[in-house]
C-alpha positions as CSV (number, residue, x, y, z in Angstrom):
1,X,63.2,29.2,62.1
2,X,59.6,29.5,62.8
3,X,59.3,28.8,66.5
4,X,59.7,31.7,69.2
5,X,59.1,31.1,73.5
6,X,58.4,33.9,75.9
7,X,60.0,32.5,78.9
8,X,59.6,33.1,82.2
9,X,56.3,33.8,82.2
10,X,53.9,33.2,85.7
11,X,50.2,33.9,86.0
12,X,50.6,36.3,89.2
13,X,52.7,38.8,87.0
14,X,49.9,39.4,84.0
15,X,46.7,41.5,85.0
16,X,44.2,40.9,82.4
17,X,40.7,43.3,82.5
18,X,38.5,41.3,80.4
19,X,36.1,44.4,79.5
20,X,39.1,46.1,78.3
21,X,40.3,43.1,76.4
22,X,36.8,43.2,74.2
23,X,35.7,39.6,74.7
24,X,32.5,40.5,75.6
25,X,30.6,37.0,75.1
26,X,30.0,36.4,71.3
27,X,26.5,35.2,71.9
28,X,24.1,37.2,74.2
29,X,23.6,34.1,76.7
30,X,26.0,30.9,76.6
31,X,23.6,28.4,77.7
32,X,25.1,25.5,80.1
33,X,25.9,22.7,78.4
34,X,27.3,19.2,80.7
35,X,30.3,17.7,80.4
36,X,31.1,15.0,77.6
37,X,32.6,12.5,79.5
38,X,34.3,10.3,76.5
39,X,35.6,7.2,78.9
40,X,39.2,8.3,78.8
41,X,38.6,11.9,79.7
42,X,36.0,14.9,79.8
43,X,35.1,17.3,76.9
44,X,34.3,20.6,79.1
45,X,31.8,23.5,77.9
46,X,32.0,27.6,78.4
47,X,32.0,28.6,81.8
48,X,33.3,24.9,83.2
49,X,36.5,25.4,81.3
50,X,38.3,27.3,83.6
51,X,37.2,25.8,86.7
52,X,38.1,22.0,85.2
53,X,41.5,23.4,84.3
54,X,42.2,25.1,87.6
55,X,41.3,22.4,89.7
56,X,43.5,19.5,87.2
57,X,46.5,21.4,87.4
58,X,46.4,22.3,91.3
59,X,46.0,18.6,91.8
60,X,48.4,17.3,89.1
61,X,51.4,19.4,90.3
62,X,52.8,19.9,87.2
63,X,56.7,21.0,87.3
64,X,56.2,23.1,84.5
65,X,53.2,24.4,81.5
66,X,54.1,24.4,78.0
67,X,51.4,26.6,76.1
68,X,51.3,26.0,72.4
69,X,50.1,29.0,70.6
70,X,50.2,30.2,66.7
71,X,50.7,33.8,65.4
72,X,47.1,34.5,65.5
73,X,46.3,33.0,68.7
74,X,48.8,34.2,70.7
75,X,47.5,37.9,69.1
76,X,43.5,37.2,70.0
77,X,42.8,34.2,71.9
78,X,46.2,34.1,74.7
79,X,45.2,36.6,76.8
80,X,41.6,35.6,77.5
81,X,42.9,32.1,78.2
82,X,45.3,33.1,80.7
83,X,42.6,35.6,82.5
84,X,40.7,32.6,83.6
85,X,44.2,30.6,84.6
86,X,45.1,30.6,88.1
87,X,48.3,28.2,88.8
88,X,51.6,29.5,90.5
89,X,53.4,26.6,88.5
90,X,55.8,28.3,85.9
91,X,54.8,28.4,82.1
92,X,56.0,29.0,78.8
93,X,54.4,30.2,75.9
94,X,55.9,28.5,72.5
95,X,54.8,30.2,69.0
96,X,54.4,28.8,65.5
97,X,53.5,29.9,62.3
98,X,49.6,29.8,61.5
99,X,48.2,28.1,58.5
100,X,48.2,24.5,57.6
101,X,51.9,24.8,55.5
102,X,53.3,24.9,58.9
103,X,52.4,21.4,60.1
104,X,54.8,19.9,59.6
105,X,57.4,17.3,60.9
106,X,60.1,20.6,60.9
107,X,57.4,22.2,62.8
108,X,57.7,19.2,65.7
109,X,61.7,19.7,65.6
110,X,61.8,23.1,65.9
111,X,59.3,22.7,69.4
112,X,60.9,19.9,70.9
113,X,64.4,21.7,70.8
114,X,62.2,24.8,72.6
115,X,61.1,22.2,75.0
116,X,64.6,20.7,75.7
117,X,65.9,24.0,76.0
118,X,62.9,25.2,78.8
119,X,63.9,22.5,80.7
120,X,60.9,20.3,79.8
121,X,60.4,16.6,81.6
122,X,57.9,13.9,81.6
123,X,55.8,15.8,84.7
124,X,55.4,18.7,82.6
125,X,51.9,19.9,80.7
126,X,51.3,21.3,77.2
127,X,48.4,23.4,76.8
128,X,47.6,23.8,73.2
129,X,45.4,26.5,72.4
130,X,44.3,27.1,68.7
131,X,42.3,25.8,65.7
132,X,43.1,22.0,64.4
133,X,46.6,22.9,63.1
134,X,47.8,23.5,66.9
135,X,46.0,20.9,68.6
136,X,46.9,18.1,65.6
137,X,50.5,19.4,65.8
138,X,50.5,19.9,69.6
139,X,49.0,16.6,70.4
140,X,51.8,14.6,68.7
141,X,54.5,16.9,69.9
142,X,53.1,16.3,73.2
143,X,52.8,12.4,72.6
144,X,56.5,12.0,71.2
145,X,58.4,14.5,73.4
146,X,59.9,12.1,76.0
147,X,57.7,9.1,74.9
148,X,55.0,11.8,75.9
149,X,53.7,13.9,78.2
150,X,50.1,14.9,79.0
151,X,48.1,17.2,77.1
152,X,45.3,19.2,77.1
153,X,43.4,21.0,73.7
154,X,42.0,24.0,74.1
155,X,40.6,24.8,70.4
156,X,39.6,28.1,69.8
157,X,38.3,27.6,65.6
158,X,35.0,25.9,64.9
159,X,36.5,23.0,63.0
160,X,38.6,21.9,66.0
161,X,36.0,22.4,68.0
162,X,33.6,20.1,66.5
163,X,36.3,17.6,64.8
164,X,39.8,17.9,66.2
165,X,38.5,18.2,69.9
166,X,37.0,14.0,69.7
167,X,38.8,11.2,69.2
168,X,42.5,11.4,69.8
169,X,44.1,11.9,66.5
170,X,47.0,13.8,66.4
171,X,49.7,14.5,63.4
172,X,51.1,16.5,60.7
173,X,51.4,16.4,56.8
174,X,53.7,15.0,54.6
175,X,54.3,17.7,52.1
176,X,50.8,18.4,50.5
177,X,49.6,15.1,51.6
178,X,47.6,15.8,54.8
179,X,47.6,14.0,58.2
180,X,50.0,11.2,56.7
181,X,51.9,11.0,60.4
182,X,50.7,11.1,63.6
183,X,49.3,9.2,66.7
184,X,45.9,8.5,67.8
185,X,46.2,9.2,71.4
186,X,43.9,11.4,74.0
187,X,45.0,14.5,76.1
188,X,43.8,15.0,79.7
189,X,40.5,16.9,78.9
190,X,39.2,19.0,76.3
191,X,38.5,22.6,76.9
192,X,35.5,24.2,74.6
193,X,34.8,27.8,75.1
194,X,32.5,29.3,72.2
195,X,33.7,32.8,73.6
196,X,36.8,32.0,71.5
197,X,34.4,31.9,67.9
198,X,34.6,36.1,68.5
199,X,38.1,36.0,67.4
200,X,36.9,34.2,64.1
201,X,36.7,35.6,60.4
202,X,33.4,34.4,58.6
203,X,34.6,32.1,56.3
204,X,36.7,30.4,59.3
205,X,33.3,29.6,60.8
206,X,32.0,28.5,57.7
207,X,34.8,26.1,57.4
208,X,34.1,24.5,60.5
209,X,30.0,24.4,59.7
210,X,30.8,21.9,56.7
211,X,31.6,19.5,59.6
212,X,28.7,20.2,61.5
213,X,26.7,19.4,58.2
214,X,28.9,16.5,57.5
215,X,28.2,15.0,60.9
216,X,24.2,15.0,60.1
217,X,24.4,13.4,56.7
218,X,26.2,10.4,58.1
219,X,24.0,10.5,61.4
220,X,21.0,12.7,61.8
221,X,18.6,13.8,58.7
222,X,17.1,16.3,61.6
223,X,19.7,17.9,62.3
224,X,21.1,18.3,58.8
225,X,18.0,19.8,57.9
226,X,18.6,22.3,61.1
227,X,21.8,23.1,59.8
228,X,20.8,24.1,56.5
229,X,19.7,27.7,58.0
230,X,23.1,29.6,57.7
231,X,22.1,32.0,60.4
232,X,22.7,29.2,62.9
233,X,26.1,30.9,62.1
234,X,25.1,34.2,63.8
235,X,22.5,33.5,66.8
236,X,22.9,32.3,70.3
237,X,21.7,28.7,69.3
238,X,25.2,27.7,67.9
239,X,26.8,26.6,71.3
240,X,24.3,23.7,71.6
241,X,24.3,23.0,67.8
242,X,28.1,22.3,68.6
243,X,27.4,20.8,71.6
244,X,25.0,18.1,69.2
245,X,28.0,18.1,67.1
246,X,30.7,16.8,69.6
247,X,28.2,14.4,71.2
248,X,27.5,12.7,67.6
249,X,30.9,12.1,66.8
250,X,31.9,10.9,70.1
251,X,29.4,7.9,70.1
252,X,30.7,7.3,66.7
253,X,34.5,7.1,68.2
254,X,33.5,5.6,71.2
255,X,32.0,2.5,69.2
256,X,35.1,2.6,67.3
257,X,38.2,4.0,68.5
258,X,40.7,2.5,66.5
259,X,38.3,3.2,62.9
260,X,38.0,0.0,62.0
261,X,34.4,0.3,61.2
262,X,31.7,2.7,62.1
263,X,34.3,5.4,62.9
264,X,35.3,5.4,59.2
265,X,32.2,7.5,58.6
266,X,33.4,10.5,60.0
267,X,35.5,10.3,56.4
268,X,32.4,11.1,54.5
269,X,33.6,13.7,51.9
270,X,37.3,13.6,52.8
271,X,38.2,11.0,50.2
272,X,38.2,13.2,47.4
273,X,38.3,16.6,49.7
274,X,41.5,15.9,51.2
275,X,42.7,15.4,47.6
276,X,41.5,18.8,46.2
277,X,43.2,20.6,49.5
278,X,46.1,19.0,48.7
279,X,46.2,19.9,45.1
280,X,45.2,23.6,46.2
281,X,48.1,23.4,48.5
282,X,50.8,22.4,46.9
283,X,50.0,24.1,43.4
284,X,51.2,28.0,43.5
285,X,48.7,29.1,40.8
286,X,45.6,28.2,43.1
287,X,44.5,30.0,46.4
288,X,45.4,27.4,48.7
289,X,41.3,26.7,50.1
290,X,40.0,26.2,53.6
291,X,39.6,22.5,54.9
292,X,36.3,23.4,55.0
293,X,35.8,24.9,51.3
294,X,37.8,21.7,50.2
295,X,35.2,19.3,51.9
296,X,32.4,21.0,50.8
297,X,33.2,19.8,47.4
298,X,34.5,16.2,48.2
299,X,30.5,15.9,49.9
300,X,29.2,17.1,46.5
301,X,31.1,14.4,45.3
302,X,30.4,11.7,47.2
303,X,26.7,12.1,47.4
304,X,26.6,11.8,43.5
305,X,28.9,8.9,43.6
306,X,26.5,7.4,46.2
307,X,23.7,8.3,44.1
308,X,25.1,6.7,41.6
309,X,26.3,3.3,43.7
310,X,23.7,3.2,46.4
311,X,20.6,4.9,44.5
312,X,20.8,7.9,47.0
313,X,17.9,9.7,46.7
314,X,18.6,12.9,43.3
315,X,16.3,15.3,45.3
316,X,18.4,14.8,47.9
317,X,21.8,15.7,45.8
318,X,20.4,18.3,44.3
319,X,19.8,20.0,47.5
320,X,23.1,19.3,49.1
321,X,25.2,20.4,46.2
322,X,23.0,23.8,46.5
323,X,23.5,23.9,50.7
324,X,27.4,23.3,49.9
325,X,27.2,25.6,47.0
326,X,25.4,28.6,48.7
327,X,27.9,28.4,51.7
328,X,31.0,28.4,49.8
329,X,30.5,29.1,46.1
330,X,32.2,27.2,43.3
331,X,35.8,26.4,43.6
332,X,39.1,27.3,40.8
333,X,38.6,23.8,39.9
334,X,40.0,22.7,36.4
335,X,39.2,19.5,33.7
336,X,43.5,19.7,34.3
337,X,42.8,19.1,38.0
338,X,41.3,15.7,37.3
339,X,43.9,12.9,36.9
340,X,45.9,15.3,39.8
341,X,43.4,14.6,42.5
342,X,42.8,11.0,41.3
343,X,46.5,10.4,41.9
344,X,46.4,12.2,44.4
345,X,43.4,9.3,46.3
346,X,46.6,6.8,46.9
347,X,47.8,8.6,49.6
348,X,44.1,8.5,51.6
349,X,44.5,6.8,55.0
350,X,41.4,4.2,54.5
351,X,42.6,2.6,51.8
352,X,43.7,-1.0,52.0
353,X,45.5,-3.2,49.8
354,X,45.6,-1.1,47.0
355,X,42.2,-0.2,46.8
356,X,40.9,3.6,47.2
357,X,37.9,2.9,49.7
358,X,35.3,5.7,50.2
359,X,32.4,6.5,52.4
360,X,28.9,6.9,50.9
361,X,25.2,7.1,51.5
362,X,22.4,5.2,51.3
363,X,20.7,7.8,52.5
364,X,20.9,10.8,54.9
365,X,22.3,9.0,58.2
366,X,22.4,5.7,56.0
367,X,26.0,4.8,55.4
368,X,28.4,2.6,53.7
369,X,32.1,2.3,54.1
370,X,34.5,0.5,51.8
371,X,33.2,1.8,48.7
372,X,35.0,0.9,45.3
373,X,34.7,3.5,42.9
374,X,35.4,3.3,39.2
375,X,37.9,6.2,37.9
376,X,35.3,6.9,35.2
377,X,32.8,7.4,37.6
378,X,35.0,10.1,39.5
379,X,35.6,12.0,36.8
380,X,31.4,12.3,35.6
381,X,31.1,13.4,39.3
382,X,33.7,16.5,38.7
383,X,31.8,17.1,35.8
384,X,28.3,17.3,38.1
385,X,30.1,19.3,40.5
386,X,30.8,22.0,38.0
387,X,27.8,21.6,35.8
């Protein structure tokens, strides 16, 4: 129902004028930024993109590319992507639906039938070019389709570029419930071109800052404090803020890859902000939130339940609730929407026999994992957040 495939499609036949295409660079200079070399493959920057990508799938010899696109992208981001492609290899572009209602496990059926039906085999490649949705989605279609194929991510939002580019997790949502089934397994190389953030509405980029921010409370007290100017946002210093980004939470992944421990951090927030997006999601009278807006508020949270638990530092909260605050505003949240996103805390993917484990701080860069919190506790933090 929702999936559509241009077939037939070969690089030699499109003619792409970049000037006439408007993606002029979104920064004035895109400084040079190394590769990230994770171990199991290589996190590529800006003007390295399209070179790493040429030269892989010259040498691979694919037998056929599968590009993995949503409505938006394949409107703004398709045609710059393919400008820089030079293969003779035949490829396919598959459409979905934007927007995170889509990933789902219907989603996955409806592109492996479009990938049976192209003729797809174990020596083909899926390129999946989009925000989180299409590389989560894409990287477990990829890793199930035949018992899998290789991938590569290509994400062209903020969020995926600082979160769902690193560490190999791939899936979809149950319903409401996010990320409940999926695979933690790596693509062939990651493919980060800022040029892409042009394409991006405001609050998209905001969405994808709270994870930015998120990675220096649980790492850096610098470079939280850096990220507290919003007009990061808007200057020509963002590609190596992101760059910091990517770099923090691959040490954390590298230590950890299978989140038994350190890697858990990366949580911080999520506990109780995966909750509120899934109560947003699923209930009609709400405006369904960004993930971003949703984890500004579970970060609220959890600082005053670790200020609370761990004696983080009040000055501290006080300023973080006003960071989150002035980026997003205050949420539709309700005293009704309590005992919901408490019940809704079950279905988190760190908790362990029976127990609802959270992330909290110590300090900024000064975690603790396996947190028990008391329900009565929870709820004097929703009344914090709104007060």
């Amino acid at each position: 129902k929702y999936i559509r495939f241009y077939t037939n499609i070969f690089i030699r036949d499109i003619i792409f004028n970049k000037i006439l295409l408007n993606f002029t660079s979104y920064f004035e200079h895109l400084i040079y930024m190394e590769l990230i070399d994770t171990g199991n493959y290589n996190v590529y920057f800006n003007n390295d993109c399209s070179t790493a990508l040429n030269t892989f799938v010259k040498n691979s010899k694919f037998s056929k590319i599968f590009i993995l696109v949503d409505t938006n992208t394949h409107r703004d981001c398709l045609a710059l992507f393919l400008s820089d492609f030079s293969t003779t290899t035949h490829i396919e572009i598959i459409e979905i639906e934007n927007g995170e209602k889509h990933k789902t496990i219907d989603t996955c059926v409806g592109v492996w039938n479009a990938l049976s039906e192209l003729s797809a085999d174990r020596e083909s490649l899926m390129i999946n070019l989009g925000g989180g949705v299409v590389t989560d989605i894409g990287g477990f279609i990829a890793s199930t389709f035949q018992r899998g194929i290789q991938f590569i991510n290509v994400p062209t939002s903020l969020l995926a570029m600082v979160d769902a580019s690193v560490g190999g997790k791939t899936g979809v949502d149950l319903g409401s419930l996010k990320n409940q089934v999926g695979v933690i397994n790596t693509g062939a190389m990651v493919l980060i071109d800022t040029t892409y953030l042009k394409t991006l509405p405001y609050n998209e980029l905001k969405s994808g800052y709270v994870e930015m921010l998120k990675h220096g409370l649980i790492q850096n007290e610098s470079y939280w404090s850096t990220l507290k100017d919003f007009s990061n946002l808007k200057k020509e210093k963002l590609p190596q803020l992101i760059y910091d980004s990517v770099l923090i939470k691959q040490n954390i992944v590298a230590n950890d890859p299978h989140e038994i421990g350190q890697r858990k951090t990366l949580n911080f927030g999520h506990t109780l902000g995966h909750s509120i997006e899934s109560l947003f999601l699923k209930d009609s009278t709400k405006t369904t939130l960004l993930h971003g807006e949703a984890i500004a508020v579970g970060i609220i949270l959890a600082t005053f339940l670790s200020h609370k638990l761990l004696n983080f530092p009040l000055a501290k909260l006080s300023s973080i609730k006003s960071t989150m605050i002035d980026l997003f505003g205050m949420i539709d949240l309700k005293s009704k929407d309590y005992q919901e996103i408490i019940n809704l805390l079950k279905f988190d993917k760190k908790n362990s026999h029976g127990n609802i484990n959270f992330v909290l701080l110590h300090d900024i860069g000064d975690t603790k994992i396996n947190c028990h919190v008391d329900e009565l506790l929870i709820l004097e933090a929703f009344e914090y957040y709104l007060s």
